[in-house]
N, C-alpha and C positions, 0 to 999 in steps of 0.2 A: 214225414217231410217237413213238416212244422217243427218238428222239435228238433230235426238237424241244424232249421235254417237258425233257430233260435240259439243252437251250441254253438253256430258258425259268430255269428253275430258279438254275441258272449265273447268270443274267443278273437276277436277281431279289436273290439274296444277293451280288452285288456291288453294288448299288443301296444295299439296307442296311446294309452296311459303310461307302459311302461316304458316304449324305446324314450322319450324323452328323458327320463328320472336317469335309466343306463346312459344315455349318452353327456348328461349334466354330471354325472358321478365321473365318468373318463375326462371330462375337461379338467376337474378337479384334479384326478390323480397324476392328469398331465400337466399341470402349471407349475409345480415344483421347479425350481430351476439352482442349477449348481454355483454358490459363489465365489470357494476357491477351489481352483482348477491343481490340488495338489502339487503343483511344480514350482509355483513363485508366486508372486504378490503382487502378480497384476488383477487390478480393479481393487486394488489397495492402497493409500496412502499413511504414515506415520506421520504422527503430529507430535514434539518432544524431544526429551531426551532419551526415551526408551528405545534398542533397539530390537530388532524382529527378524526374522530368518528363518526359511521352510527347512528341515529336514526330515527324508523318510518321508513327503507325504503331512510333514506334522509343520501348522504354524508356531514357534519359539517366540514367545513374548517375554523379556528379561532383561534385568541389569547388566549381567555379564562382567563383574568385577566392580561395576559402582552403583553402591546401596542408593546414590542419591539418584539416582536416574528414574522417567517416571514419563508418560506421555501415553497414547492412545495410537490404537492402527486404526481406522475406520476403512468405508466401503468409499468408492469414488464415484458411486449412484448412488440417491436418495430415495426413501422411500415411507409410505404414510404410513397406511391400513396396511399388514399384512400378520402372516404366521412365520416362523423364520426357529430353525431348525440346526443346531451346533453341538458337537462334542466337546468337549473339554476335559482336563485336570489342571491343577492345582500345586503349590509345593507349600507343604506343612508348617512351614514356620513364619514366625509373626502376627503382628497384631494386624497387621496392610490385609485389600484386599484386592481382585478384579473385580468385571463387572462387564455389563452389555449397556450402552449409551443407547435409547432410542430416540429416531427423530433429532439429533444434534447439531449443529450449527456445524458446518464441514470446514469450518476457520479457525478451531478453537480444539485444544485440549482438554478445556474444563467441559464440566455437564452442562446442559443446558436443556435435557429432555427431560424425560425419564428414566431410570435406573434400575437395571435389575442384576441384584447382587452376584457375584460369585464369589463366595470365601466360607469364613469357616463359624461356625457356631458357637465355639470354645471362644475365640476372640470379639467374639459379638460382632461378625460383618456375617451375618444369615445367606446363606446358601439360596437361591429363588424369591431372596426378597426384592420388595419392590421400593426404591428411594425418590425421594427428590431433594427437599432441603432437610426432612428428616425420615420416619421411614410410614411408608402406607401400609404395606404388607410386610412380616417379619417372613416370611414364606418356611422353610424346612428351620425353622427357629433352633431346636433341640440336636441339629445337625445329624439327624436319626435316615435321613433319604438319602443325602448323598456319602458316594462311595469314597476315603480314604485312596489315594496314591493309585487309582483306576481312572480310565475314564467314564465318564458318568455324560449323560445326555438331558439337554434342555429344550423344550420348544417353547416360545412366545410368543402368544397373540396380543396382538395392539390393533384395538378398533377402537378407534377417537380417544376418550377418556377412558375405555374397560382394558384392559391390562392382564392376561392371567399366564400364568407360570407350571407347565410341566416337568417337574425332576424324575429322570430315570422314569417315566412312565406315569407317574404319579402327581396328580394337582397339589401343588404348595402356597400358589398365592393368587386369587381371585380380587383384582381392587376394583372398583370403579367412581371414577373421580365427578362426582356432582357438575363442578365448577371450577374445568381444568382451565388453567390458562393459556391462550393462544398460543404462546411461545410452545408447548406445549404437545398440541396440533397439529405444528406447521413438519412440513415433510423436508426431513433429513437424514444425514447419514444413520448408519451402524458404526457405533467405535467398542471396540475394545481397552480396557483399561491394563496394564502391565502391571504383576501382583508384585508387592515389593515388601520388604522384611526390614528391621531394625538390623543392620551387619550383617546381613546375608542378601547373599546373592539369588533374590526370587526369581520364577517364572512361572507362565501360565500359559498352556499347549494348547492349541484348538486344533480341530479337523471335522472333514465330512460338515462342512456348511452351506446349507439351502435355506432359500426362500419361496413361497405363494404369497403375491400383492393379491389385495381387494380390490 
């Protein structure tokens, strides 16, 4: 009788220990939430000369006939702390690159967060590196993680000053800034940079983009 009560027991406070951790883990998997809704580019705005355009499901970031064209699509919510989740490719030519703007001033085309690269290796704009006025992380440096003319996948976390970069699965750039500066911090958009080429006409395609706030 004792030793049942003691199995019950046993078996009772592990139950309680574990529905919490289970149900902390389902809030998790539930807070993802979808930012472009595959059809148009609402809870998007353009800042620039670049233009943008969904097709198929896919957002088009590109010149579209003039090389000199150049600007950012960002989100039309801000956001701090979170992890934040996008598809992309690239087009092969040139020395230009993209790029993910975090925390950004939602006024402005230029950077004013922090930078995490999207380009090419060969031309020295590193693929999941991390920038600001020059570079913290060179991230997939040897351009060896990402996929040539595929899409290829990035997740980014940003918690205050720590910064790290997922390519294709795989860590490319862990920063963490000592003594970030406020500007920095402060909670802003997500922009998009438009990838652009010396006489050619660039683009750079996103899709399948989520985010989880802290």
């Amino acid at each position: 009788m004792q030793r049942s009560l003691r199995i019950m027991l046993i078996m009772l406070a592990a139950l309680a220990f574990a529905s919490p951790m289970r149900a902390e883990d389902a809030k998790k998997d539930t807070a993802w939430r979808t930012l472009f809704n595959g059809k148009d580019l609402t809870g998007f705005k353009a800042i620039g000369s670049a233009m943008w355009k969904v097709e198929d499901g896919v957002i088009i970031g590109g010149q579209f006939g003039d090389p000199k064209r150049s600007g950012l699509l960002t989100t039309t919510e801000s956001f701090k702390d979170f992890e934040f989740y996008v598809e992309f490719m690239i087009d092969e030519h040139g020395k230009y690159n993209s790029g993910v703007y975090l925390r950004n001033d939602p006024n402005t085309a230029r950077r004013t967060g922090y930078q995490v690269n999207i380009g090419r290796g060969v031309a020295g704009e590193y693929c999941g590196g991390i920038h600001t006025a020059d570079w913290l992380d060179k991230g997939d440096e040897k351009d060896k993680v990402r996929k040539p003319r595929e899409w290829n996948t990035m997740k980014i976390t940003a918690k205050g000053g720590h910064i790290t970069v997922v390519l294709n699965g795989k860590k490319v750039a862990d920063y963490k800034d000592e003594k970030p500066e406020p500007k920095l911090l402060q909670k802003g958009v997500i922009g998009f940079q438009t990838y652009g080429a010396d006489g050619h006409d660039g683009w750079v395609k996103l899709r399948e983009m989520k985010i989880r706030e802290y």
